[in-house]
DOLO-292447 format. One record per residue: y, z, x of N, C-alpha, C, O, CB in turn; chain; residue in one letter; residue number from 0. Coordinates in steps of 0.2 Angstrom, whole numbers, plus 2048, in hexadecimal, padded with zeros to 3 digits. Glycine has a CB too. Layout:
Y,Z,X,Y,Z,X,Y,Z,X,Y,Z,X,Y,Z,X,A,A,NUM
...
% end
This chain:
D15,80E,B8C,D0E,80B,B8B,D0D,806,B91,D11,803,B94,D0E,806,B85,A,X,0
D06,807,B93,D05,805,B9A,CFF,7FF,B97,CFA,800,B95,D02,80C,BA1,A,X,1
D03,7F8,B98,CFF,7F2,B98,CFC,7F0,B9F,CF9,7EA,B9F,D03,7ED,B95,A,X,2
CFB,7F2,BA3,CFA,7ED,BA9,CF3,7ED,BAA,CEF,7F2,BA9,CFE,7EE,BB0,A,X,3
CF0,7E8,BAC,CE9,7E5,BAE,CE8,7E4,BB5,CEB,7DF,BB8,CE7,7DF,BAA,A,X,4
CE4,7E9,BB8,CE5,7E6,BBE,CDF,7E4,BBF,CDD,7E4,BC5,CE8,7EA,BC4,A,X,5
CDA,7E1,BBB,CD4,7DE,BBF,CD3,7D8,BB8,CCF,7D9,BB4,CCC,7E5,BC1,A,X,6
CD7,7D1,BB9,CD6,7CB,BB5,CCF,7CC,BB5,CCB,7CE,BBA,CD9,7C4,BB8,A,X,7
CCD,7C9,BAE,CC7,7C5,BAD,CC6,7BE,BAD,CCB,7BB,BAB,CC4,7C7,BA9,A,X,8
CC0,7BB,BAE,CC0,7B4,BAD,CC2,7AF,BAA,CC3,7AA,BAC,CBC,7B2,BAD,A,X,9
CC3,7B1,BA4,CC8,7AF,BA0,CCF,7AF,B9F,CD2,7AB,B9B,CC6,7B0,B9D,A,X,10
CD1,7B3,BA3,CD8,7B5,BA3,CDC,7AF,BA7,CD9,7AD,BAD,CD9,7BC,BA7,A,X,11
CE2,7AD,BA4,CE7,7A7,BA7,CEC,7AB,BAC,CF1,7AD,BA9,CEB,7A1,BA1,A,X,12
CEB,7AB,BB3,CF1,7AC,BB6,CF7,7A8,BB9,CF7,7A3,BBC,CF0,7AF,BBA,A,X,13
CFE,7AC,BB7,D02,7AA,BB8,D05,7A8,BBF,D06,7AE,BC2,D05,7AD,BB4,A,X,14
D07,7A3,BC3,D0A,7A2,BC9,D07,79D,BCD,D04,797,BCB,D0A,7A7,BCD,A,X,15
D09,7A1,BD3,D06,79B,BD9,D01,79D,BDE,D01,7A3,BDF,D0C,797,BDD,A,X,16
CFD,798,BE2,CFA,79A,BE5,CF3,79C,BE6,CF1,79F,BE1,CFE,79C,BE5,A,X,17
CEE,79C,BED,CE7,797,BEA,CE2,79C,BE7,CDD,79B,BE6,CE2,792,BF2,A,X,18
CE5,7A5,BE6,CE2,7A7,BE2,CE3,7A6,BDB,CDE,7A5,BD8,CE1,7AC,BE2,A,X,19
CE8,7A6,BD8,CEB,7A3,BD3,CE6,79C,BD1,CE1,79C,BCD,CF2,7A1,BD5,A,X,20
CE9,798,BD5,CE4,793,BD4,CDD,792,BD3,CDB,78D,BCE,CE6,78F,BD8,A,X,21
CD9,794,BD5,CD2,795,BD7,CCE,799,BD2,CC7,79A,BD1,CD1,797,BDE,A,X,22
CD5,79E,BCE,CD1,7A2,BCA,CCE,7A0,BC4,CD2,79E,BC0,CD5,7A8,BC8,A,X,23
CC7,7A0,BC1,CC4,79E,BBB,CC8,79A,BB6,CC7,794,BB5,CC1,7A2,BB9,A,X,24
CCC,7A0,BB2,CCF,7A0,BAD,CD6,798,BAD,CD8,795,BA8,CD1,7A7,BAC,A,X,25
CD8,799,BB5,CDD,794,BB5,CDA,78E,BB6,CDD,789,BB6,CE2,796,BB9,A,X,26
CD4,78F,BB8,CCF,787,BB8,CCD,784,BB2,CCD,77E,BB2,CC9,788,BBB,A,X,27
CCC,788,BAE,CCB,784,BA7,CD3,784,BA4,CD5,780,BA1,CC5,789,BA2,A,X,28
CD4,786,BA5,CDD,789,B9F,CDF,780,BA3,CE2,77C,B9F,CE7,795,BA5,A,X,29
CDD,77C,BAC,CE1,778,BAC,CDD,771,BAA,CE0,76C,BAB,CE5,778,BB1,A,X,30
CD6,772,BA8,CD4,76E,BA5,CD3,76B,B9E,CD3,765,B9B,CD0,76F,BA7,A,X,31
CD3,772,B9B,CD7,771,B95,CDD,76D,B94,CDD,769,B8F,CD8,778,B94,A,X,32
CE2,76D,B98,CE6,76A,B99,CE6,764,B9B,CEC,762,B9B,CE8,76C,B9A,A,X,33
CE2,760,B9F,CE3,75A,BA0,CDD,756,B9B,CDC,750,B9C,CE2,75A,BA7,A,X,34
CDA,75A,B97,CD6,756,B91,CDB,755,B8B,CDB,751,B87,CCE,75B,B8E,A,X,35
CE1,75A,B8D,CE4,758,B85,CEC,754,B88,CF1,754,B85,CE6,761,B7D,A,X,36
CEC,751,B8D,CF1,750,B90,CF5,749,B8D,CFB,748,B8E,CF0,750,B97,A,X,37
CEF,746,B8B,CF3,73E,B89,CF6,73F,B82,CFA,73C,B7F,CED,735,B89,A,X,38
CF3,743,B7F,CF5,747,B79,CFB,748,B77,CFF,747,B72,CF2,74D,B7A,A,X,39
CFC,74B,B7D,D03,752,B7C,D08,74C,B7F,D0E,74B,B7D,D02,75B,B84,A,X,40
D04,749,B84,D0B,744,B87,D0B,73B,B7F,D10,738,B7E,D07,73F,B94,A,X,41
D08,73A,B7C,D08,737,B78,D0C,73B,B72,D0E,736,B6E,D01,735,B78,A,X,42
D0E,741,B6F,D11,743,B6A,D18,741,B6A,D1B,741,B70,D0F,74A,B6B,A,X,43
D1B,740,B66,D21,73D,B64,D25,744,B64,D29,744,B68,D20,738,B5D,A,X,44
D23,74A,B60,D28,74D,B5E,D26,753,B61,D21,753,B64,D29,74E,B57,A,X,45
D2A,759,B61,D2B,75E,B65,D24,763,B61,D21,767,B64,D33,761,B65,A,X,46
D22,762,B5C,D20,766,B56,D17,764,B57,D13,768,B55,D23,764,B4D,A,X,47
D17,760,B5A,D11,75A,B5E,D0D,75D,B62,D07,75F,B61,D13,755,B62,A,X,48
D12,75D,B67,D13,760,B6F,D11,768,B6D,D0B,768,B6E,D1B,75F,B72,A,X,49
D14,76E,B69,D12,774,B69,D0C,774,B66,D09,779,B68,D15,777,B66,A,X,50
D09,76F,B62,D03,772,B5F,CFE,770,B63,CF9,773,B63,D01,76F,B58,A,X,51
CFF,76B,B6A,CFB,76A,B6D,CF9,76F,B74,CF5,770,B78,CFE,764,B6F,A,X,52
D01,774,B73,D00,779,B79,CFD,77E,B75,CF9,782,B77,D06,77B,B7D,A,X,53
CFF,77D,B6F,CFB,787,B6B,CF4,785,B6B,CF1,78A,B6A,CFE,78A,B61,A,X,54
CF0,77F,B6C,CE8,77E,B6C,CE6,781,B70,CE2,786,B71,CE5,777,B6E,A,X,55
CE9,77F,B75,CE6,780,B7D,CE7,789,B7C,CE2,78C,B7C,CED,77B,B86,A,X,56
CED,78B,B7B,CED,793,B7C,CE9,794,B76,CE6,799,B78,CF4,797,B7B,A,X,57
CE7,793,B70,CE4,796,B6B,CDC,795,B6F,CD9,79A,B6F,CE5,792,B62,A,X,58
CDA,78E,B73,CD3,78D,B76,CD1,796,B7C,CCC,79A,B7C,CD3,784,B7C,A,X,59
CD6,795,B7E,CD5,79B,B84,CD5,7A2,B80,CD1,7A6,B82,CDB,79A,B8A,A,X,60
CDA,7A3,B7B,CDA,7AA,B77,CD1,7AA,B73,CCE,7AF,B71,CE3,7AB,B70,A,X,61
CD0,7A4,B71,CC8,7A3,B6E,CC3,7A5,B72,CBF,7A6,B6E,CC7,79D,B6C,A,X,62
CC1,7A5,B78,CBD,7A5,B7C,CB9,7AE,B7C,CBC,7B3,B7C,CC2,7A3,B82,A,X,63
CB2,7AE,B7D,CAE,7B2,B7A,CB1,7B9,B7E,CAF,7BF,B7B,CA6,7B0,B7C,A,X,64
CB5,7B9,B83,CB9,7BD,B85,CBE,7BA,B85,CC0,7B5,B89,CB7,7C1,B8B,A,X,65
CC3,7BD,B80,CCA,7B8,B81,CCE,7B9,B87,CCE,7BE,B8A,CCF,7BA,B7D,A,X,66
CD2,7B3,B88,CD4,7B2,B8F,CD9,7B4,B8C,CDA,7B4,B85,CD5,7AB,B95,A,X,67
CDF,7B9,B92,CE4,7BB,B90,CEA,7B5,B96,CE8,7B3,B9B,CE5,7C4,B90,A,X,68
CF1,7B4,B94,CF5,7B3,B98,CF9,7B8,B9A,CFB,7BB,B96,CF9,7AF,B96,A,X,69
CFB,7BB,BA3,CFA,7BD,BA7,CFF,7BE,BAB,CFD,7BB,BB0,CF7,7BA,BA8,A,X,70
D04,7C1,BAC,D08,7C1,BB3,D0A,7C6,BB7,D09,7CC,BB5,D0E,7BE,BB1,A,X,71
D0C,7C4,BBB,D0B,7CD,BC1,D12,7CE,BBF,D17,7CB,BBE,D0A,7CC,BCD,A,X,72
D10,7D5,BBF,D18,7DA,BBA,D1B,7DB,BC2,D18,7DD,BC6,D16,7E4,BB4,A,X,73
D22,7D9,BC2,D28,7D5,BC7,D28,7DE,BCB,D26,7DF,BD0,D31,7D1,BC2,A,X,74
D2A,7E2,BC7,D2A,7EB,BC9,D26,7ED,BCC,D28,7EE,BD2,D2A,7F1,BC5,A,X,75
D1E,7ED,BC9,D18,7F0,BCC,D14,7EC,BD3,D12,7EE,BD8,D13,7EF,BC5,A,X,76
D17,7E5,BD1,D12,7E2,BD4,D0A,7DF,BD3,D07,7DC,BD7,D12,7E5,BD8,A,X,77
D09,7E1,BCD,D00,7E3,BC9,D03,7DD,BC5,D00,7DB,BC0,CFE,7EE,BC4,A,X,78
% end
């Protein structure tokens, strides 16, 4: 079964480093998202806190009128 995507959409969060990475739509909102819920996540006492605070953010981006997917270049292909 062949999963690979080779043309992200705007909503898509990619995985790594580096200023396309960085610059790409989806990882611009994915880190804003994250710095609105950040005193949140750092203010949570328990571990169970902390996860529901990360599964928002991923449930916000999989919600999105074209769902963003998370993303990583397959290590073999290169893609």
């Amino acid at each position: 079964m062949d999963n690979q995507i080779l043309d992200p959409h705007d909503n898509d969060v990619l995985c790594g480093r580096g200023g396309y990475i960085n610059s790409h739509p989806g990882n611009e909102r994915f880190r804003k998202l994250v710095e609105k819920r950040k005193r949140v996540y750092l203010a949570a006492r328990f571990k169970r806190e902390k996860r529901l605070v990360a599964n928002s953010i991923v449930s916000e981006i999989r919600a999105l009128e074209k769902p963003g997917r998370f993303l990583a270049k397959d290590s073999k292909t290169g893609n």
